[in-house]
MIRO-492292 format. One line per 2 residues: their letters; for each residue x negated, y negated, z of C-alpha. Coordinates in nm, 4 decimals, decimal comma, padded with zeros to 6 digits. Layout:
REM MIRO-492292
a	X/Y/Z; ...
***
This chain:
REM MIRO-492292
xx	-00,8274/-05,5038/01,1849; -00,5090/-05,6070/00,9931
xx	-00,2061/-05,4706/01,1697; 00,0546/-05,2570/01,0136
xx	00,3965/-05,3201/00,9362; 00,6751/-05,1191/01,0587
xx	00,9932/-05,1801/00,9475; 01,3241/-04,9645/01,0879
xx	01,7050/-04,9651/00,9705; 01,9099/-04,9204/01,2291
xx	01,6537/-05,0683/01,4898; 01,9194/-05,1598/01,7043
xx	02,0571/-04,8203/01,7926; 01,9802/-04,5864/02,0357
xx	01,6365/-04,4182/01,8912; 01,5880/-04,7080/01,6424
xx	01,5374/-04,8892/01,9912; 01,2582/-04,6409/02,1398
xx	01,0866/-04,6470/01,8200; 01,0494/-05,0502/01,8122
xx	00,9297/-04,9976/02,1745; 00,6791/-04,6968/02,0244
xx	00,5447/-04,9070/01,7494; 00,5036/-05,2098/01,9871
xx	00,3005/-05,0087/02,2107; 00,0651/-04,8422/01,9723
xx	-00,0521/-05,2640/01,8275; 00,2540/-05,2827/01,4932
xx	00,4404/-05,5644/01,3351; 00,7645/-05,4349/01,3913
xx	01,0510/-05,5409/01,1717; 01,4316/-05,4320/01,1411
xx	01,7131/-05,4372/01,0184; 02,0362/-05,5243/01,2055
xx	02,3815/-05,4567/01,0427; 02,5665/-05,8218/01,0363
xx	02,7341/-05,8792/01,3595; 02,5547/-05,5279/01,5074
xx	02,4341/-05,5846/01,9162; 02,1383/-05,6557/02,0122
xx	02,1210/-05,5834/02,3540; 01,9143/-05,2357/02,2856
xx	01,6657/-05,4655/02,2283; 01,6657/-05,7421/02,4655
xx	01,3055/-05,6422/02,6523; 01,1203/-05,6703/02,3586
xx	01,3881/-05,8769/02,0688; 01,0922/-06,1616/02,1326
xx	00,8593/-05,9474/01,9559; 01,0269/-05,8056/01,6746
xx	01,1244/-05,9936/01,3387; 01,5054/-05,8615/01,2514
xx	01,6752/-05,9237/00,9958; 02,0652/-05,9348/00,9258
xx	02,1064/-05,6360/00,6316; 02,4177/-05,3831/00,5466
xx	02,2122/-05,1004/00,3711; 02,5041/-05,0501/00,0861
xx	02,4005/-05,3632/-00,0784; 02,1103/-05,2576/-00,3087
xx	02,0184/-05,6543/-00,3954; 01,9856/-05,7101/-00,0518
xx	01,7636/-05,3990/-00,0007; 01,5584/-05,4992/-00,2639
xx	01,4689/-05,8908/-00,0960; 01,4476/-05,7573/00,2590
xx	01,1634/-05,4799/00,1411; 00,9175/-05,7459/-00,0647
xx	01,0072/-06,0078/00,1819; 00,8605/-05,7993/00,4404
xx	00,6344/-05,5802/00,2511; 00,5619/-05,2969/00,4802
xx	00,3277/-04,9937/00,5576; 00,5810/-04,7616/00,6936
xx	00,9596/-04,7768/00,6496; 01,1551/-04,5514/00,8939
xx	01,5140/-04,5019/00,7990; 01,7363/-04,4368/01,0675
xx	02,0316/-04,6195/00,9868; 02,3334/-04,3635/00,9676
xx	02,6981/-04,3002/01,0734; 02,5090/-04,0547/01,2999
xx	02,8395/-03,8881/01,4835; 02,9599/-03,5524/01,3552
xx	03,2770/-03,5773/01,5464; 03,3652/-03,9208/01,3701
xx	03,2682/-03,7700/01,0320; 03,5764/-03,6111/00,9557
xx	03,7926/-03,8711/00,9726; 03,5453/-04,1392/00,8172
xx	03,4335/-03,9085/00,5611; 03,3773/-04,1631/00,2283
xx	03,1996/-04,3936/00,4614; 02,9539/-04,1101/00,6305
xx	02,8709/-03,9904/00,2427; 02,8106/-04,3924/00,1460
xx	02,6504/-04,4913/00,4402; 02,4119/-04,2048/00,4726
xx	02,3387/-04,0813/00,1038; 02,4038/-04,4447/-00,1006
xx	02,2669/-04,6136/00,1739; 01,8977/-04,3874/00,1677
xx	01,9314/-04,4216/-00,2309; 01,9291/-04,8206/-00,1532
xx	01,6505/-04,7449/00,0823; 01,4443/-04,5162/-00,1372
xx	01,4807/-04,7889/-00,4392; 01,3709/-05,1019/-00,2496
xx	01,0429/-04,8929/-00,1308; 00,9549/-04,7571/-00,5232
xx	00,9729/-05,0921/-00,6432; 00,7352/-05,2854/-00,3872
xx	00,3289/-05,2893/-00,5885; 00,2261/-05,0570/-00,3079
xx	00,4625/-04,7818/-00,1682; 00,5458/-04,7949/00,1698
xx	00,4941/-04,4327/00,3886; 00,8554/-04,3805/00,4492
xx	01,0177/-04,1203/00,7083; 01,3719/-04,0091/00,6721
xx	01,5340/-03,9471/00,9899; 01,7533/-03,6410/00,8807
xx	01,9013/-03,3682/01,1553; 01,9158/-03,0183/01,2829
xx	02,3153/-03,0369/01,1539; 02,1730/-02,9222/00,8446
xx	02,1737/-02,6025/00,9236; 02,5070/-02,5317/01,0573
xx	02,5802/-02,1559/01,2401; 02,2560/-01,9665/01,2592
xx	02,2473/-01,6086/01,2441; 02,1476/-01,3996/01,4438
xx	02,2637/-01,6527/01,7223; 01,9210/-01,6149/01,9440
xx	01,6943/-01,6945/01,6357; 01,4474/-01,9543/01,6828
xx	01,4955/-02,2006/01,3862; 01,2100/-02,3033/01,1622
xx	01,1660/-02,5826/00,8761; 01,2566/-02,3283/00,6154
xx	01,5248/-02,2234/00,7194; 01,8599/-02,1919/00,4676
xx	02,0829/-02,5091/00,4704; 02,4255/-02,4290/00,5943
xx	02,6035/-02,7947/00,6568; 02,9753/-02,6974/00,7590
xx	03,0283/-03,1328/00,8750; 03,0495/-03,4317/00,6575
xx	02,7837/-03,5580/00,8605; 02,5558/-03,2362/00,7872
xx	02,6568/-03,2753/00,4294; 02,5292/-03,6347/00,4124
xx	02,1564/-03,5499/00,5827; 02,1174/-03,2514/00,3687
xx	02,2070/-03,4523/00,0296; 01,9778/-03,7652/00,1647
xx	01,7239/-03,4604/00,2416; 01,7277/-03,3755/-00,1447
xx	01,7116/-03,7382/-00,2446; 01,4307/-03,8281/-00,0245
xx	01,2330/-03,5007/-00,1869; 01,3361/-03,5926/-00,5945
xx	01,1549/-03,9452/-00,4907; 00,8718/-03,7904/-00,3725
xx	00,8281/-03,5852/-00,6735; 00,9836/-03,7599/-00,9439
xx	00,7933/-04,1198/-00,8810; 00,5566/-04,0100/-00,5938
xx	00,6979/-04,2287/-00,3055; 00,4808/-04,1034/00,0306
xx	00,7794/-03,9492/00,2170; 00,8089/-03,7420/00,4763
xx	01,1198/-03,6064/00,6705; 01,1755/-03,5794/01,0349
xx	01,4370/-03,3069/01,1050; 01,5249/-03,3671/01,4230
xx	01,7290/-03,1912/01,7307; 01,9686/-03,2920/02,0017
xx	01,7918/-03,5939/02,1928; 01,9105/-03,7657/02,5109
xx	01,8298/-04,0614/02,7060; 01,9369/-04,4329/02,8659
xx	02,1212/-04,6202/02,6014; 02,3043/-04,3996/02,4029
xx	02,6468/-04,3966/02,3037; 02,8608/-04,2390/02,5248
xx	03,0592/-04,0447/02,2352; 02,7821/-03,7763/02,2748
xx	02,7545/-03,5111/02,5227; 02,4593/-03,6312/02,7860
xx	02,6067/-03,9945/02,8171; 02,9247/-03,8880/02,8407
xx	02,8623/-03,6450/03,1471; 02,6309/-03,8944/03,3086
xx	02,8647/-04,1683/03,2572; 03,1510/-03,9603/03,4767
xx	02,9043/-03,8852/03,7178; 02,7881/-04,2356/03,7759
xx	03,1623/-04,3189/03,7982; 03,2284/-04,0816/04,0511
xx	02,9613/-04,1597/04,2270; 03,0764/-04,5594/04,2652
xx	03,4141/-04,4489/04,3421; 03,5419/-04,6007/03,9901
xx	03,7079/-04,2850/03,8852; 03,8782/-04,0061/04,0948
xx	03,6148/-03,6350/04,1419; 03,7391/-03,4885/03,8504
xx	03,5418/-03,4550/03,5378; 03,6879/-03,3515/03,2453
xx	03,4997/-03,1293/02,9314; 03,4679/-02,9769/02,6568
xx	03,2849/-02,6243/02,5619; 03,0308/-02,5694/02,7903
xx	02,9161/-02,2314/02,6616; 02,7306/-02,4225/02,3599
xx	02,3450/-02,4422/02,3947; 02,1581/-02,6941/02,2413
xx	01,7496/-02,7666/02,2059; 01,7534/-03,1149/02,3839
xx	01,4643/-03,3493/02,3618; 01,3830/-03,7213/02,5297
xx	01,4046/-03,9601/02,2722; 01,1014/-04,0884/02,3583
xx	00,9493/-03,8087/02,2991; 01,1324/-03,7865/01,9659
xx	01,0340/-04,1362/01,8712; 00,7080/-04,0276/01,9052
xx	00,7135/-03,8000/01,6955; 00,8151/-04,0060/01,4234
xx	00,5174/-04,1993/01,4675; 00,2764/-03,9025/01,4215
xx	00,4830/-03,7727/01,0765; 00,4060/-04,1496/00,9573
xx	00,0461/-04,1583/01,0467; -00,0925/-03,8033/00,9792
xx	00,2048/-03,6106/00,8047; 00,1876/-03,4512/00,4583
xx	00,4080/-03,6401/00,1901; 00,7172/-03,4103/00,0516
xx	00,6918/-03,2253/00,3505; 00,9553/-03,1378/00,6162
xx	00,8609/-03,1707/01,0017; 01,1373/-03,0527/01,3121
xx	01,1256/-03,2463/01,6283; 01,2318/-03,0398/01,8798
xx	01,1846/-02,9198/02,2573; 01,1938/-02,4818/02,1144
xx	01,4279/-02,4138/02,4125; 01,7773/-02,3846/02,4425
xx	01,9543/-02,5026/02,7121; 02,3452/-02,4210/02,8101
xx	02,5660/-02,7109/02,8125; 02,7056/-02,6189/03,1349
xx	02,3152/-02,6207/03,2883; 02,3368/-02,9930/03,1647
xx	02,6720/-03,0529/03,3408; 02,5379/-02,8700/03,6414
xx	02,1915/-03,1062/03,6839; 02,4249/-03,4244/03,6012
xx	02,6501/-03,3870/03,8943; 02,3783/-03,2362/04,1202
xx	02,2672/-03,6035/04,1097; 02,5622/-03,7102/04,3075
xx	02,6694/-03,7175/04,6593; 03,0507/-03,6717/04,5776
xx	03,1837/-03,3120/04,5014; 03,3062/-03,2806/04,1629
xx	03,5733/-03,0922/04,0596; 03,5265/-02,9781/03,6530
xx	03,8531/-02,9460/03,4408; 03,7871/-02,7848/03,1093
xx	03,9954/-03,0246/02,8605; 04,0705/-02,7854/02,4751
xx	04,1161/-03,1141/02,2941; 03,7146/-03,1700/02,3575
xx	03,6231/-02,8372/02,1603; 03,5178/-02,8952/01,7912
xx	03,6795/-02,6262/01,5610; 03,2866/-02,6765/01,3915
xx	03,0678/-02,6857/01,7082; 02,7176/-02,4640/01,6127
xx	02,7184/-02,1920/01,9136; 02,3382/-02,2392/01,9900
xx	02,0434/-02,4561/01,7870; 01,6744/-02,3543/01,8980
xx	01,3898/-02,5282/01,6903; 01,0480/-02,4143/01,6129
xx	00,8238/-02,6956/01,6650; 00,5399/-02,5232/01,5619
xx	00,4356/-02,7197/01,2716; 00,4691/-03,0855/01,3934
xx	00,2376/-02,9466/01,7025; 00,0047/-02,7773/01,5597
xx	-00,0563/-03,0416/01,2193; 00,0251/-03,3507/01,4558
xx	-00,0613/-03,2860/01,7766; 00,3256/-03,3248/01,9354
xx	00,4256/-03,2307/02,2550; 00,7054/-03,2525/02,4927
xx	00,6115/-03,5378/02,7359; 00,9668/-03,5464/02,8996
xx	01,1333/-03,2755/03,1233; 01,4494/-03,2458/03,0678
xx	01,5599/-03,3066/03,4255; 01,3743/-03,6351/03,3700
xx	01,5295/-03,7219/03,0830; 01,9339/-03,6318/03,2743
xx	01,8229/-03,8661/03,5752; 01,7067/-04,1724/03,3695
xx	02,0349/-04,1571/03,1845; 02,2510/-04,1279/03,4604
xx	02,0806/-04,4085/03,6668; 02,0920/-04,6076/03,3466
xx	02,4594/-04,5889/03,3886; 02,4828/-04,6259/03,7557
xx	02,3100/-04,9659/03,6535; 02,5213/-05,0305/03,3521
xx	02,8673/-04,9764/03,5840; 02,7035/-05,1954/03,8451
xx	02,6341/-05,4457/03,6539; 03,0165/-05,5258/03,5441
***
């Protein structure tokens, strides 16, 4: 049997990463693009199995070569100025990068003979402060973006869906929660912590850690299990329709912090730090993942302590290394 083509943008990041590792695993071609000059060292286990390709999504020409030049099955876009923090302060480039860039994404894939199964990797940013605070969040949900990031997804959301009805492209998006693991940037919450930890741990830094608002609760997922889940929307989702990724619990912040520095042999002394705390930080996000289980068959492979030790031994490697 003729194997299928993947291709990913923004294959080199953190989940872009997992999912080339996914594909690989599960007998694809796997393609991606790299933005010019982007690292590759995500990648270096497998880079000798992957075709990549050098491509800024904001050039449509370029969009346009790289798609018939490759020609594939399934396009998963996860290319994105994915920080909410850096959003206000880059907000033209968040809008271009994440709504032009998915229109550039969405073109190249219409005009190939056959159309591509495309998933749009879109978050659960979209729907900003939920009320009542302990309700468990499903697909259909009201929109409430309150960050230029959030903004971006939910506009690339309503692009994604006018393609699927106005010219019938197969596309499906993946609304996905909070996920942690080895390799992601530290500017989110789980590296961050784990990074600390790992330097307290090799006597790098002094036993102080300092933090932001630990009273915010988050559904947290591996990304491997999230990756997964991409896979299944591709292979057995319903075009036009919307699918969460998600763990449906809620954890506390501080229950992260607590696990990350349970890890070490050093006493740590926390020091809550107010220029951490996001005057637009959600309170609490809990996901349904009712649908994607019961029309896909996902499930949570990956504990969530599991998940906090990989990523702190990842950096206790990382810092070793240097």
């Amino acid at each position: 049997m003729k194997k299928k083509t993947a291709f990913i943008t923004g294959i080199a990041g953190f989940a872009g990463s997992y999912l080339a590792e996914e594909l690989l695993d599960k007998n694809y071609n796997v393609t991606g693009a790299l933005y010019p000059g982007e690292s590759t060292k995500n990648l270096k286990a497998i880079k000798n199995e992957l075709t990549l390709l050098k491509l800024d999504i904001l050039n449509s020409d370029k969009c346009n070569k790289v798609a018939s030049k490759i020609n594939p099955n399934y396009i998963f876009h996860l290319a994105a100025m994915a920080s909410v923090g850096k959003s206000f302060s880059l907000e033209r480039m968040t809008y271009r990068v994440n709504i032009e860039g998915t229109l550039n994404i969405l073109r190249a894939a219409k005009h190939l003979k056959k159309p591509p199964t495309v998933v749009f990797v879109s978050s659960s940013d979209c729907y900003g402060i939920i009320k009542p605070k302990s309700s468990t969040v499903t697909e259909d949900y009201p929109l409430n973006p309150i960050s230029p990031y959030a903004i971006s997804k939910v506009t690339a959301e309503r692009l994604c869906l006018f393609y699927y009805k106005q010219y019938n492209l197969p596309i499906m998006i993946a609304r996905s929660f909070n996920h942690c693991g080895p390799r992601q940037a530290e500017s989110f919450v789980v590296p961050d912590f784990a990074k600390q930890v790992a330097e307290i741990e090799l006597g790098i830094k002094k036993p102080v850690m300092s933090v932001g608002d630990l009273s915010t609760k988050r559904d947290l997922s591996d990304v491997r299990d999230i990756v997964r889940g991409y896979r299944l929307i591709s292979e057995n989702g319903k075009p036009g329709r919307i699918y969460q990724l998600c763990s449906g619990k809620a954890v506390a912040i501080s229950s992260v912090l607590k696990t990350l520095t349970g890890f070490s042999s050093k006493k740590i002394n926390i020091k809550i730090d107010k220029t951490r705390f996001r005057k637009n930080d959600i309170p609490i996000l809990r996901g349904s993942n009712k649908r994607v289980v019961q029309e896909l068959g996902f499930k949570s492979r990956y504990k969530l302590k599991e998940s906090l030790s990989d990523t702190y031994k990842y950096w206790l490697n990382e810092l070793s290394a240097h």
